[in-house]
Structures are given as structure tokens and as C-alpha cells.
RORO-463704 format. One record per residue (C-alpha): x, y, z. Coordinates in steps of 0.5 Angstrom, whole numbers, plus 2048, in hexadecimal, padded with zeros to 3 digits. Each point is the difference from the previous one (the first is absolute). Example, Ala and Ser with C-alpha at 12.3 -4.5 7.8 and 13.67 -1.06 7.14 Angstrom:
8197F78108028077FE
This chain:
7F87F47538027FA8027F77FF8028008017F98047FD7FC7FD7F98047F98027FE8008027FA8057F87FF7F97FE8047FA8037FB8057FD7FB8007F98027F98008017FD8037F98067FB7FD7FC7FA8047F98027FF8018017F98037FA8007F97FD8027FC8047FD8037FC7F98007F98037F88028028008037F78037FA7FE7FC7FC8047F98047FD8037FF7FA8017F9800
């Protein structure tokens, strides 16, 4: 449980940080 409480934190942190870069590279096409 414990395993999987760190993964899902982890898939969280990383689909937070990609979006997170997916709109800088928007804006930036945008621009």
C-alpha cells in the first residue's frame, strides 16, 4: 500500500509538471 501511495504521488507530480510544460510550450507557440 505504501509502494502505492508513493506511485500514484509520483504519476501525479509528473503529469502536474508535463502539463506544466506542454502550456509554456502553448503560450510560447502562441506568441
Amino acid at each position: 500500500e505504501h509502494e502505492y501511495r508513493d506511485f500514484v504521488i509520483y504519476k501525479a507530480d509528473m503529469t502536474c509538471k508535463g502539463f506544466r510544460e506542454y502550456h509554456q510550450r502553448l503560450q510560447t507557440f502562441a506568441l
